[in-house]
CHARMM internal coordinates of N, CA and C (Angstrom, degrees):
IC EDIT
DIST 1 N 1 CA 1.4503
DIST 1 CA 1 C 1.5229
ANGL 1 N 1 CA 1 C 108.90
DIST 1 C 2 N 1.3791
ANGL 1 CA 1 C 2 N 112.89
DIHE 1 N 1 CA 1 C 2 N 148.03
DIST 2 N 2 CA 1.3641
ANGL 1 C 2 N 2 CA 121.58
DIHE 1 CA 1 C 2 N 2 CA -160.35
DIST 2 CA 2 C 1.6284
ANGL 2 N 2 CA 2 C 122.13
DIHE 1 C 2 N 2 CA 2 C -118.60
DIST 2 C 3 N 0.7946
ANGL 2 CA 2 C 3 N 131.90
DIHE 2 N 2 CA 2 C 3 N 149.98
DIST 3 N 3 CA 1.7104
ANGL 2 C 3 N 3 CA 132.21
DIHE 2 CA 2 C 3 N 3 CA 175.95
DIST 3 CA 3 C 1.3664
ANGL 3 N 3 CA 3 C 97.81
DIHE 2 C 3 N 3 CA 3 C -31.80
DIST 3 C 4 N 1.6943
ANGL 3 CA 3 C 4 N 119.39
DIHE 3 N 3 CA 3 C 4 N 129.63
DIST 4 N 4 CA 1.7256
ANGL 3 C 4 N 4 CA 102.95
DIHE 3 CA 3 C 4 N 4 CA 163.10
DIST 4 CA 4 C 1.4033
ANGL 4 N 4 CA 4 C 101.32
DIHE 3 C 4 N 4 CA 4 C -124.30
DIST 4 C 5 N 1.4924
ANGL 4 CA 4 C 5 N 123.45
DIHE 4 N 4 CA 4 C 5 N 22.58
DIST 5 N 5 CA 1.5238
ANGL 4 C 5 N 5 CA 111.17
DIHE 4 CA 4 C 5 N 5 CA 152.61
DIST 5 CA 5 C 1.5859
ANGL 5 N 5 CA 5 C 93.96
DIHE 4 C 5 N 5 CA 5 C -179.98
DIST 5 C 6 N 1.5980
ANGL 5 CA 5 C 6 N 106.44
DIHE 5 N 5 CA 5 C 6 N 157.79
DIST 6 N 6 CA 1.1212
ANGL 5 C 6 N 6 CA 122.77
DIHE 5 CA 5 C 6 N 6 CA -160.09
DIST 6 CA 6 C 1.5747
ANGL 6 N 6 CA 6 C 108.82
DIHE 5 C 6 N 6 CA 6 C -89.34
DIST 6 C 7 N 1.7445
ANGL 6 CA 6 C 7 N 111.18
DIHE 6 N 6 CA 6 C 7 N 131.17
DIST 7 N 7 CA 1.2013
ANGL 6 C 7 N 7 CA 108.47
DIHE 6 CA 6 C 7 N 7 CA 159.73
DIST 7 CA 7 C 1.4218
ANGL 7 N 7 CA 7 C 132.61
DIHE 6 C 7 N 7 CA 7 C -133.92
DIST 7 C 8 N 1.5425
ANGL 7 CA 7 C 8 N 107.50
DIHE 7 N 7 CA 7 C 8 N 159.43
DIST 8 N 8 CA 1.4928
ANGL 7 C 8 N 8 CA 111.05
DIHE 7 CA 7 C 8 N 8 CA -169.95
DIST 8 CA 8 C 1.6460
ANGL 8 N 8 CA 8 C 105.29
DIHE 7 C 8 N 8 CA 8 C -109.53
DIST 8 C 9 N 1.3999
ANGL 8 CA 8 C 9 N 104.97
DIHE 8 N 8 CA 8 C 9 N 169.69
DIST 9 N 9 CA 1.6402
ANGL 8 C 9 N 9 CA 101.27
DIHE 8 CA 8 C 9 N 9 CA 161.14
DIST 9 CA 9 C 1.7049
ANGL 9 N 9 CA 9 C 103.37
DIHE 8 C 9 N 9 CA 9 C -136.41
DIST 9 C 10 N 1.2512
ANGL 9 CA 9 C 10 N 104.25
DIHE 9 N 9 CA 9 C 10 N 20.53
DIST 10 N 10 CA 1.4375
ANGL 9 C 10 N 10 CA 97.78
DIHE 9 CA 9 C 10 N 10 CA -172.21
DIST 10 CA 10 C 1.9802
ANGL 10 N 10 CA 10 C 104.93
DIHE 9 C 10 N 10 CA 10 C -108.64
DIST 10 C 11 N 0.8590
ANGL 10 CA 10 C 11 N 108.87
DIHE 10 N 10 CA 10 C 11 N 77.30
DIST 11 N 11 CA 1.8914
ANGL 10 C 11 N 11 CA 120.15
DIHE 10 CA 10 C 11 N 11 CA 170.48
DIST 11 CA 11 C 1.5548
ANGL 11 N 11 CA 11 C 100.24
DIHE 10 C 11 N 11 CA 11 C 4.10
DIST 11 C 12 N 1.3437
ANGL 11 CA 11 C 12 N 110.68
DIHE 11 N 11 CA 11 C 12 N -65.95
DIST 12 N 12 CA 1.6462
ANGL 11 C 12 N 12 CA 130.72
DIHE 11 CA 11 C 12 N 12 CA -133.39
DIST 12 CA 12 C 1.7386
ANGL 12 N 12 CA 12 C 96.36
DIHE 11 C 12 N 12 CA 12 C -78.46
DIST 12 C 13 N 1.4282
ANGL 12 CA 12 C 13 N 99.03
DIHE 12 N 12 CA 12 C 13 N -40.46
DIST 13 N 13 CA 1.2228
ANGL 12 C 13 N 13 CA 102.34
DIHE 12 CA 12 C 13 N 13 CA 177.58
DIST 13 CA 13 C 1.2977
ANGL 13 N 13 CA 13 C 133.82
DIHE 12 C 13 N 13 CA 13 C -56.54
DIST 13 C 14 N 1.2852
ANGL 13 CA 13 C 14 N 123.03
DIHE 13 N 13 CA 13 C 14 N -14.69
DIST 14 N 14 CA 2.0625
ANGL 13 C 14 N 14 CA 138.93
DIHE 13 CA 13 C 14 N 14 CA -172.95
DIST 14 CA 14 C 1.6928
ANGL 14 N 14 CA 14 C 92.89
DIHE 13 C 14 N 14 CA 14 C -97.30
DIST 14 C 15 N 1.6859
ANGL 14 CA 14 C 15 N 94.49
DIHE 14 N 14 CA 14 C 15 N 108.16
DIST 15 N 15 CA 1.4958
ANGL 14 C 15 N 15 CA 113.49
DIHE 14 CA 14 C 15 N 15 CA 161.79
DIST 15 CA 15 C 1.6089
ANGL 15 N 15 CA 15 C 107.59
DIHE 14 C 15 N 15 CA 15 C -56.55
DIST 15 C 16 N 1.1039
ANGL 15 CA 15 C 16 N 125.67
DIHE 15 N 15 CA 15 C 16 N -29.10
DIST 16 N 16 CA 1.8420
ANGL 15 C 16 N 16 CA 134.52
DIHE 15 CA 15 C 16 N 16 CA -161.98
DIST 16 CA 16 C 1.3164
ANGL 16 N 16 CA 16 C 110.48
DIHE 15 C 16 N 16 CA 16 C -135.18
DIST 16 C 17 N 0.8623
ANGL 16 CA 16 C 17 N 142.95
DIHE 16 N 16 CA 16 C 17 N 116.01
DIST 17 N 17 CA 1.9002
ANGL 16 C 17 N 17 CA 135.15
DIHE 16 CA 16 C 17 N 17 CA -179.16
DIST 17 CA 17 C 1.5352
ANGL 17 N 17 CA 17 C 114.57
DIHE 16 C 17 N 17 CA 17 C -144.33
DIST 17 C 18 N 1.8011
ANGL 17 CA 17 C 18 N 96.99
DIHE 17 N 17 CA 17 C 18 N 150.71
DIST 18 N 18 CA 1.3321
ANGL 17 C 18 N 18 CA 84.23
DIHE 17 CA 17 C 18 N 18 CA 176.18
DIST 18 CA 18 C 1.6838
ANGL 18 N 18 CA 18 C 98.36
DIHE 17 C 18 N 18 CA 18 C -161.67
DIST 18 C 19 N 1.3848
ANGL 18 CA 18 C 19 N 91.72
DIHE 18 N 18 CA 18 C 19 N 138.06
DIST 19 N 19 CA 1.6546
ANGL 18 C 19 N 19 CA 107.72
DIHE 18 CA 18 C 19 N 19 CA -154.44
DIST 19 CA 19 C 1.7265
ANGL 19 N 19 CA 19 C 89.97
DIHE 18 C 19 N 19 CA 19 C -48.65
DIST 19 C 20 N 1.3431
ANGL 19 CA 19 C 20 N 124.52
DIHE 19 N 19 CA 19 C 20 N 164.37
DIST 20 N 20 CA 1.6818
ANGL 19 C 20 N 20 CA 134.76
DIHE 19 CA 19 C 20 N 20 CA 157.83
DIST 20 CA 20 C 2.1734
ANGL 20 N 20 CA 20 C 95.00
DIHE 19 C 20 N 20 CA 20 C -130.09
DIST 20 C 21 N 1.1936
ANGL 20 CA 20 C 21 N 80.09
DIHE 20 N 20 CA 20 C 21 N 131.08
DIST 21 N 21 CA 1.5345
ANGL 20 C 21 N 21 CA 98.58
DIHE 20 CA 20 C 21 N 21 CA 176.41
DIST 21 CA 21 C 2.0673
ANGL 21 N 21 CA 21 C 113.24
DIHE 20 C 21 N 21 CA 21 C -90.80
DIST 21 C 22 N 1.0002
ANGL 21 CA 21 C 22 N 98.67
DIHE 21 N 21 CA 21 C 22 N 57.00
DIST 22 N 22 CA 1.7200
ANGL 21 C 22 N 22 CA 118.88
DIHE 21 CA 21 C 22 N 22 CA -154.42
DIST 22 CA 22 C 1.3282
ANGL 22 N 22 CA 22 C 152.41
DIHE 21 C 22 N 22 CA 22 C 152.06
DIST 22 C 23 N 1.0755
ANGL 22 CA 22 C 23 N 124.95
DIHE 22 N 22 CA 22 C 23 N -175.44
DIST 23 N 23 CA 1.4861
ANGL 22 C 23 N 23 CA 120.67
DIHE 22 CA 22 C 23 N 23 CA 162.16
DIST 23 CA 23 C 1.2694
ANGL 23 N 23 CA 23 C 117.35
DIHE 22 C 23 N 23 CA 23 C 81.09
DIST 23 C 24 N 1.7114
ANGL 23 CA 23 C 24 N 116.77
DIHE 23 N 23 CA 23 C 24 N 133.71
DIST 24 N 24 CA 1.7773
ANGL 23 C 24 N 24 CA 118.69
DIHE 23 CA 23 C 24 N 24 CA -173.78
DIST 24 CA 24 C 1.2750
ANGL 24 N 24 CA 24 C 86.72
DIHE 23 C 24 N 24 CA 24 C -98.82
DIST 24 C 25 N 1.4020
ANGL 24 CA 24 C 25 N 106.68
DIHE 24 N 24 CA 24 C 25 N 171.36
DIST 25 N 25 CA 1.5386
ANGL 24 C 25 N 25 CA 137.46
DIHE 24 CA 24 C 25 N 25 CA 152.60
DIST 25 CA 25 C 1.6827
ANGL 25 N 25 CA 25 C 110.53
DIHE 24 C 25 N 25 CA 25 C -118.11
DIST 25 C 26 N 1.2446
ANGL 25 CA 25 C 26 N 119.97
DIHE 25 N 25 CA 25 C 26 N 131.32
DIST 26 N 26 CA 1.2607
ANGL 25 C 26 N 26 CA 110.36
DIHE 25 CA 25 C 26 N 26 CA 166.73
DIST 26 CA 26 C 1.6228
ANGL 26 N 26 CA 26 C 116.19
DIHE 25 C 26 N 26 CA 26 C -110.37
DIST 26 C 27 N 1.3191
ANGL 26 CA 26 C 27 N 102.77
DIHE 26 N 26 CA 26 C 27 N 145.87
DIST 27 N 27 CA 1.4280
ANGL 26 C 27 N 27 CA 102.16
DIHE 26 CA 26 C 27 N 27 CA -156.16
DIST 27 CA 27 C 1.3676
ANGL 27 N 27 CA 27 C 91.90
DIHE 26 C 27 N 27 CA 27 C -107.66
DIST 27 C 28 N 1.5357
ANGL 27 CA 27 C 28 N 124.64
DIHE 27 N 27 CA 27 C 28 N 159.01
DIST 28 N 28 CA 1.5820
ANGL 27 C 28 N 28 CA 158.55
DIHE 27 CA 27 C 28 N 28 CA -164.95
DIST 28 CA 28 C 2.0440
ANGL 28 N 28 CA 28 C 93.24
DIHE 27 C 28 N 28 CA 28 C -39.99
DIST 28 C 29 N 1.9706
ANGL 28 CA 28 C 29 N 95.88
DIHE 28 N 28 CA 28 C 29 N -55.96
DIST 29 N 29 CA 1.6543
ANGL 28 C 29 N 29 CA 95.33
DIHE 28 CA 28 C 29 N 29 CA -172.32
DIST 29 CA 29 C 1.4821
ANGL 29 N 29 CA 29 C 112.98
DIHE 28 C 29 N 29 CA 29 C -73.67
DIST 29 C 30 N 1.3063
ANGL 29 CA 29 C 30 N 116.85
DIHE 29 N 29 CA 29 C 30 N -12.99
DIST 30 N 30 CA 1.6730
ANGL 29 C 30 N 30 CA 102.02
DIHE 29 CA 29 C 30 N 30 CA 168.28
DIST 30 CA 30 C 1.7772
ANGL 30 N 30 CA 30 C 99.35
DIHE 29 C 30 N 30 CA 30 C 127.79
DIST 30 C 31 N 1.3359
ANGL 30 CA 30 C 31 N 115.38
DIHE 30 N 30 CA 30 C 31 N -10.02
DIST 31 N 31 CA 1.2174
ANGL 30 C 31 N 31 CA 121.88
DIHE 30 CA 30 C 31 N 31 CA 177.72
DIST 31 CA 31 C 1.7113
ANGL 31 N 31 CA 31 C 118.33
DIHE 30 C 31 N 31 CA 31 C -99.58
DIST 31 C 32 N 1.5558
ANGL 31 CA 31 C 32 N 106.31
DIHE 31 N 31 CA 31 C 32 N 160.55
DIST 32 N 32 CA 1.5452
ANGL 31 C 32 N 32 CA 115.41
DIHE 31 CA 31 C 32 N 32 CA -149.71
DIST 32 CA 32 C 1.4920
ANGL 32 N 32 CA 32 C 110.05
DIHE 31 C 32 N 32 CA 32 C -99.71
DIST 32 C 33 N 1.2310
ANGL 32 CA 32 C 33 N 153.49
DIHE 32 N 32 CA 32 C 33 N 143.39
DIST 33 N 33 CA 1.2192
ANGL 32 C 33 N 33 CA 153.92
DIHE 32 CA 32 C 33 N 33 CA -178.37
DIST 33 CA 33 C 1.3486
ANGL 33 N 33 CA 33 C 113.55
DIHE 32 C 33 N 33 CA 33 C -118.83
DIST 33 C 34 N 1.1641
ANGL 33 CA 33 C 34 N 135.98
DIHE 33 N 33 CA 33 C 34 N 153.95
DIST 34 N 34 CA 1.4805
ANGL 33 C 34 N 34 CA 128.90
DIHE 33 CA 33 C 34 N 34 CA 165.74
DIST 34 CA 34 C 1.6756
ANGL 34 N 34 CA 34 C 112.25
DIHE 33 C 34 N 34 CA 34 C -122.37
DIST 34 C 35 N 1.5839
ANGL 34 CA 34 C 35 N 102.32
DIHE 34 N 34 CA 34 C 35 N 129.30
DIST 35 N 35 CA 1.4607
ANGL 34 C 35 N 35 CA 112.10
DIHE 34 CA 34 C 35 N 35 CA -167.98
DIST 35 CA 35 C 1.6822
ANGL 35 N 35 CA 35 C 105.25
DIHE 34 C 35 N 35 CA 35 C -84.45
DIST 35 C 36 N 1.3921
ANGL 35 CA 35 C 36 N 99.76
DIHE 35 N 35 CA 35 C 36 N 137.56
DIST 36 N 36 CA 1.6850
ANGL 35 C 36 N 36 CA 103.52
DIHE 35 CA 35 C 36 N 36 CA -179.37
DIST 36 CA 36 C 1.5853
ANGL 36 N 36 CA 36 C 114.22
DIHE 35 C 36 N 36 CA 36 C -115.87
DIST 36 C 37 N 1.2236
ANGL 36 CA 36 C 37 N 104.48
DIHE 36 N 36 CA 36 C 37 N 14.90
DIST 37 N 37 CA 1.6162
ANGL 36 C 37 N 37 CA 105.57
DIHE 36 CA 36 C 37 N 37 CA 173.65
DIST 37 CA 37 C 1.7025
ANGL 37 N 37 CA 37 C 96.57
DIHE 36 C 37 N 37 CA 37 C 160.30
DIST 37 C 38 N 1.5422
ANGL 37 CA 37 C 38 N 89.65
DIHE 37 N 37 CA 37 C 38 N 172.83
DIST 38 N 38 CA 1.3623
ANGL 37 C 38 N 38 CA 114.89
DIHE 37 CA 37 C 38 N 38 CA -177.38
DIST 38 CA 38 C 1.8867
ANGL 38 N 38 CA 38 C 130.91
DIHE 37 C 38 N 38 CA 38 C -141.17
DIST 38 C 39 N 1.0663
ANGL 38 CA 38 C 39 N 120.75
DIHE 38 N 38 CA 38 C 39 N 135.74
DIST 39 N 39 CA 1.3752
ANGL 38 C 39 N 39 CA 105.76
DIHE 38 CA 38 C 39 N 39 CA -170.63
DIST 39 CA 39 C 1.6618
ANGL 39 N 39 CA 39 C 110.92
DIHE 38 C 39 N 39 CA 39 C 172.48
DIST 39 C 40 N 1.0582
ANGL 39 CA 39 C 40 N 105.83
DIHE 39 N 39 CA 39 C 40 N -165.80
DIST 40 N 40 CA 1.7253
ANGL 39 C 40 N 40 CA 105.46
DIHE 39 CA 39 C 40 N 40 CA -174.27
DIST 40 CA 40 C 1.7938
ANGL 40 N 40 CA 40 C 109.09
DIHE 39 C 40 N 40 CA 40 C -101.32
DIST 40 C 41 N 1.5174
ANGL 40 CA 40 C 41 N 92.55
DIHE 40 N 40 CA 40 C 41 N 125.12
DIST 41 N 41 CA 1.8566
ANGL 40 C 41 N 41 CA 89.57
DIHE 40 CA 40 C 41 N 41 CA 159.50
DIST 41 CA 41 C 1.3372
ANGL 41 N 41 CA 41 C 111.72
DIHE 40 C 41 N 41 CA 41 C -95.44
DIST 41 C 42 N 1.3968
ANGL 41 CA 41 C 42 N 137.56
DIHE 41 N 41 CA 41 C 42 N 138.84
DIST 42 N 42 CA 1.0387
ANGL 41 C 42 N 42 CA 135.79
DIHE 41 CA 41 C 42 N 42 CA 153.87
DIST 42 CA 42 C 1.5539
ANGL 42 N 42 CA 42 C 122.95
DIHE 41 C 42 N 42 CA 42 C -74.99
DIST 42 C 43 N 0.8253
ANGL 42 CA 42 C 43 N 139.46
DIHE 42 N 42 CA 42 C 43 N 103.67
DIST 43 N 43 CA 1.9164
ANGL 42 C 43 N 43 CA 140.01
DIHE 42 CA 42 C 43 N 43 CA 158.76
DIST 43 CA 43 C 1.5297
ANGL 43 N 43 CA 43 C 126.81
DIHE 42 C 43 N 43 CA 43 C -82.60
DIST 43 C 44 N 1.2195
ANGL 43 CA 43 C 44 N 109.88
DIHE 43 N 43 CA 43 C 44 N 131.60
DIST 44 N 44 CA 1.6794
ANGL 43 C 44 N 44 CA 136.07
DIHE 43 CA 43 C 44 N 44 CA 176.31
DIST 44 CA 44 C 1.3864
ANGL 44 N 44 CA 44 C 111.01
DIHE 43 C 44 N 44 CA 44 C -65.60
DIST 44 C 45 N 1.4457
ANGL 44 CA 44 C 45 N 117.64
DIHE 44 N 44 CA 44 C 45 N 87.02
DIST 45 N 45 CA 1.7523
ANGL 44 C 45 N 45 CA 90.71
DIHE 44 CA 44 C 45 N 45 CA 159.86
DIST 45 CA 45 C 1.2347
ANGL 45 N 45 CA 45 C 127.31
DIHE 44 C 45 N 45 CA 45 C -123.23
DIST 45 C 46 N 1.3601
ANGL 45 CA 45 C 46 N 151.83
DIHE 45 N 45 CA 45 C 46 N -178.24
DIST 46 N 46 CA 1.2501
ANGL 45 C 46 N 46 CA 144.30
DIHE 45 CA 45 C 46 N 46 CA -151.63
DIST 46 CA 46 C 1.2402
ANGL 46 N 46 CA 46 C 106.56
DIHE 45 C 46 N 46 CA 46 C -58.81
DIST 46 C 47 N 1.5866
ANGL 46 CA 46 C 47 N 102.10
DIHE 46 N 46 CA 46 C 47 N 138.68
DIST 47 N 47 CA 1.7115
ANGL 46 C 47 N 47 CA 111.45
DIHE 46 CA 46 C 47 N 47 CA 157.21
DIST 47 CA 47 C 1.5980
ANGL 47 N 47 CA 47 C 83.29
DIHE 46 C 47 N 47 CA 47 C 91.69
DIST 47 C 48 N 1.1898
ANGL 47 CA 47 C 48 N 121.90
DIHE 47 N 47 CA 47 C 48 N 12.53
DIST 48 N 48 CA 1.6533
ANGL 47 C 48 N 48 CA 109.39
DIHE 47 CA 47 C 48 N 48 CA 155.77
DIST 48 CA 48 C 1.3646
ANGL 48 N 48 CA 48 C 102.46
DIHE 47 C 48 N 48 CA 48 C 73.30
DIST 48 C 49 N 1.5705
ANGL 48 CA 48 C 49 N 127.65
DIHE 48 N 48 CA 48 C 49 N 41.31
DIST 49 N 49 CA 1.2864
ANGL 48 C 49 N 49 CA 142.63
DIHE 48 CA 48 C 49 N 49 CA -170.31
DIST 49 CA 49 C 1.4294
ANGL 49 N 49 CA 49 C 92.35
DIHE 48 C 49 N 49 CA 49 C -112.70
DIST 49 C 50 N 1.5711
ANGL 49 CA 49 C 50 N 110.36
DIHE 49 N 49 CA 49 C 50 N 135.90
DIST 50 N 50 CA 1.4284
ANGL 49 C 50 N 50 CA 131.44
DIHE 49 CA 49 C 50 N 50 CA -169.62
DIST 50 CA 50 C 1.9682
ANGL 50 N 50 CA 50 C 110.84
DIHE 49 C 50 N 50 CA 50 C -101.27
DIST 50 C 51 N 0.8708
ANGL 50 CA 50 C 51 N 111.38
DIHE 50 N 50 CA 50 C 51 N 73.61
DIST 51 N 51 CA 1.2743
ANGL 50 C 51 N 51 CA 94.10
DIHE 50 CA 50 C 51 N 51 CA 177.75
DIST 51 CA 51 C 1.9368
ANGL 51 N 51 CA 51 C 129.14
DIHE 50 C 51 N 51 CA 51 C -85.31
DIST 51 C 52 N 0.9979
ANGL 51 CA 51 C 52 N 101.13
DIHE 51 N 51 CA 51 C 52 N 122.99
DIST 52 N 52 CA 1.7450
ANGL 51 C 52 N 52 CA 106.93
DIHE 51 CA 51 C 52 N 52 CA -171.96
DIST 52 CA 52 C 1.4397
ANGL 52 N 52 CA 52 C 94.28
DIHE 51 C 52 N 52 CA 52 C -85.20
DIST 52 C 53 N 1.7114
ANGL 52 CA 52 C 53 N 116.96
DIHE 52 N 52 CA 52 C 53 N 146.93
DIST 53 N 53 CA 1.9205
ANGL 52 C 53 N 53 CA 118.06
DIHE 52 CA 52 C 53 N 53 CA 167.17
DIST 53 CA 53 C 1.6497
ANGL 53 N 53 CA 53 C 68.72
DIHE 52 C 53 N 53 CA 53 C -130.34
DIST 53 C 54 N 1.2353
ANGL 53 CA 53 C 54 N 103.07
DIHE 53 N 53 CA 53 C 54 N 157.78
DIST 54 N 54 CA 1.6386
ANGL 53 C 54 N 54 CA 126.23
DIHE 53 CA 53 C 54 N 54 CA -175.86
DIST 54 CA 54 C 1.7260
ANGL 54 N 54 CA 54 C 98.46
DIHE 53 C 54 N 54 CA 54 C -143.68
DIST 54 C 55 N 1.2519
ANGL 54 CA 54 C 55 N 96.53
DIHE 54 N 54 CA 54 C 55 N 130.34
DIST 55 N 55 CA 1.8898
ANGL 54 C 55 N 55 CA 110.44
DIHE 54 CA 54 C 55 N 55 CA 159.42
DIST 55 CA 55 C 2.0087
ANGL 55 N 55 CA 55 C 85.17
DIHE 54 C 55 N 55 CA 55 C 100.29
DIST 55 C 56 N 1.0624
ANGL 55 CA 55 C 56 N 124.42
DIHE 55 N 55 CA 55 C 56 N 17.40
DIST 56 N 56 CA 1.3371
ANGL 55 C 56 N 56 CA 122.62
DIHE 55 CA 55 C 56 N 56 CA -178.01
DIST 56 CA 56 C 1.3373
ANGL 56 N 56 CA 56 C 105.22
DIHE 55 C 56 N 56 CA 56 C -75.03
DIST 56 C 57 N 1.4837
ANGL 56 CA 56 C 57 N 98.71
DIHE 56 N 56 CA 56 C 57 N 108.84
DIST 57 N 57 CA 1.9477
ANGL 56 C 57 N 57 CA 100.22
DIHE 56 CA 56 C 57 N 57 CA 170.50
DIST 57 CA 57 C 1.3750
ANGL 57 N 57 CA 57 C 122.87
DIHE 56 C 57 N 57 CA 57 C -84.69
DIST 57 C 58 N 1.2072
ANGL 57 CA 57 C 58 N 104.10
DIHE 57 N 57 CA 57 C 58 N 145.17
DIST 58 N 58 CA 1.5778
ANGL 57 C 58 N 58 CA 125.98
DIHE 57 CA 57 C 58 N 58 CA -165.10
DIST 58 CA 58 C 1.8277
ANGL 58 N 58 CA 58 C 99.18
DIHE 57 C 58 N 58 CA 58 C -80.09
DIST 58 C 59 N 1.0650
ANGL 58 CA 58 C 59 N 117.41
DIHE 58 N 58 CA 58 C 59 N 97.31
DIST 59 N 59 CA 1.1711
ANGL 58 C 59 N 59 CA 100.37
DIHE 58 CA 58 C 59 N 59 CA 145.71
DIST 59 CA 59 C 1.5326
ANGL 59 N 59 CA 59 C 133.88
DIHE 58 C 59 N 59 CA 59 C -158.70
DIST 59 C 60 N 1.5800
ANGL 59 CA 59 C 60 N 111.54
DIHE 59 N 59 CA 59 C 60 N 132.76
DIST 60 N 60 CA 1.1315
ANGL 59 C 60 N 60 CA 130.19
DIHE 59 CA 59 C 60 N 60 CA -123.07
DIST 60 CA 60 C 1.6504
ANGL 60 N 60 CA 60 C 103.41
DIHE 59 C 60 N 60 CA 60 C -84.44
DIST 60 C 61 N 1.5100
ANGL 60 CA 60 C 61 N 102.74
DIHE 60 N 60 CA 60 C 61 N -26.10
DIST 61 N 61 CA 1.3713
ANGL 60 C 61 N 61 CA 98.92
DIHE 60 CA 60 C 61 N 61 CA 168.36
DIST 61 CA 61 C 1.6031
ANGL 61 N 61 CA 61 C 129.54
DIHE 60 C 61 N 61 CA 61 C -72.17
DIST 61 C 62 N 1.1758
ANGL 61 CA 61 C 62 N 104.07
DIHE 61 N 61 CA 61 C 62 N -11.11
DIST 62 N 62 CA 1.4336
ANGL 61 C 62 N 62 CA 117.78
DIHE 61 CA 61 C 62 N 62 CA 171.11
DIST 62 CA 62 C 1.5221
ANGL 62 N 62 CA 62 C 116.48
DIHE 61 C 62 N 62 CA 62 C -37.58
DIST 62 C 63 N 1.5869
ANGL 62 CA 62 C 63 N 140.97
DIHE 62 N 62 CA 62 C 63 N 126.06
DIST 63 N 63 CA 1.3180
ANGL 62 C 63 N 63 CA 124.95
DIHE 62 CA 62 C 63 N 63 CA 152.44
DIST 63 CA 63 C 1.1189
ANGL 63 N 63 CA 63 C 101.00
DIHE 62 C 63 N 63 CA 63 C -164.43
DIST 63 C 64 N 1.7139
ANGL 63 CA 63 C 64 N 103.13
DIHE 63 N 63 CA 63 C 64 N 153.87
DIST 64 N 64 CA 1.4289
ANGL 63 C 64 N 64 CA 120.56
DIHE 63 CA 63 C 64 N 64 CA 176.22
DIST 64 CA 64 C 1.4917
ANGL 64 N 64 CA 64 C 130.02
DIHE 63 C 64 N 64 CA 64 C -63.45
DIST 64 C 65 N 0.9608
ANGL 64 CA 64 C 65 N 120.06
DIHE 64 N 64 CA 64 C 65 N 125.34
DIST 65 N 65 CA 1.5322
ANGL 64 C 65 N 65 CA 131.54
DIHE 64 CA 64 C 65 N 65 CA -165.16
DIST 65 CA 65 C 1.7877
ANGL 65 N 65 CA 65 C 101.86
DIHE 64 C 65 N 65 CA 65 C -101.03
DIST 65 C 66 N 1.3456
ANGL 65 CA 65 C 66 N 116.96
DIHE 65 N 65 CA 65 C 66 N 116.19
DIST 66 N 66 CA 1.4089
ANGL 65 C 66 N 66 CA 108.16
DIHE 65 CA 65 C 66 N 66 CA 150.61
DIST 66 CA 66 C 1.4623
ANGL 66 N 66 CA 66 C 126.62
DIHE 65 C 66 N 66 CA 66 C -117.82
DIST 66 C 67 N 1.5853
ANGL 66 CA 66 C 67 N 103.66
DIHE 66 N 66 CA 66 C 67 N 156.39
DIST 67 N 67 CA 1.2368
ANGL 66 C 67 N 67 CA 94.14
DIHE 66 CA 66 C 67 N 67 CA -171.83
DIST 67 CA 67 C 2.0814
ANGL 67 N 67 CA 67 C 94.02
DIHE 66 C 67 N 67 CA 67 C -123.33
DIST 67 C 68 N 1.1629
ANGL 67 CA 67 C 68 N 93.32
DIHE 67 N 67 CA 67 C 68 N 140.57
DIST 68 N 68 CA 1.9144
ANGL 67 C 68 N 68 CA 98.53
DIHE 67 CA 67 C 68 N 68 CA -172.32
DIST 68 CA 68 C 2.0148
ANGL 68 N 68 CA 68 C 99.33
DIHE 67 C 68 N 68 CA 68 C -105.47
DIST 68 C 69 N 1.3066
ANGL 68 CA 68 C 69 N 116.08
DIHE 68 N 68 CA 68 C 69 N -8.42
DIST 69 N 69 CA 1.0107
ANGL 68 C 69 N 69 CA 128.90
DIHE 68 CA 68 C 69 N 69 CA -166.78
DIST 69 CA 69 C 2.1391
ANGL 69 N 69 CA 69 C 101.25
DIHE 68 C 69 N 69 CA 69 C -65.19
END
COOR INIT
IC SEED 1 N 1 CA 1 C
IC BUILD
């Protein structure tokens, strides 16, 4: 089973937003997140190409974990 919608934890990043009063995310290890909005990030990629993701949920507890082990 596959990603079925995109999320951020970075606020600053959503050109468009809009608060959500709810809602979990469950993440890959089995644990629950709570979404605080919704809206579009815009991203930069080469050659000055604009890419829009739309319906991207905000949520702030989200972060990348590495492991060097």
């Amino acid at each position: 089973m596959g990603t079925t919608y995109y999320a951020c934890s970075k606020r600053e990043w959503f050109a468009n937003f809009e608060k959500l009063d709810g809602g979990l995310v469950l993440i890959g290890d089995g644990h629950t997140c709570h979404m605080k909005g919704i809206g579009i990030v815009q991203i930069k990629l080469p050659e000055r190409m604009l890419r829009e993701l739309k319906d991207v949920r905000y949520v702030p507890q989200l972060k990348k974990k590495y492991d060097f082990d």
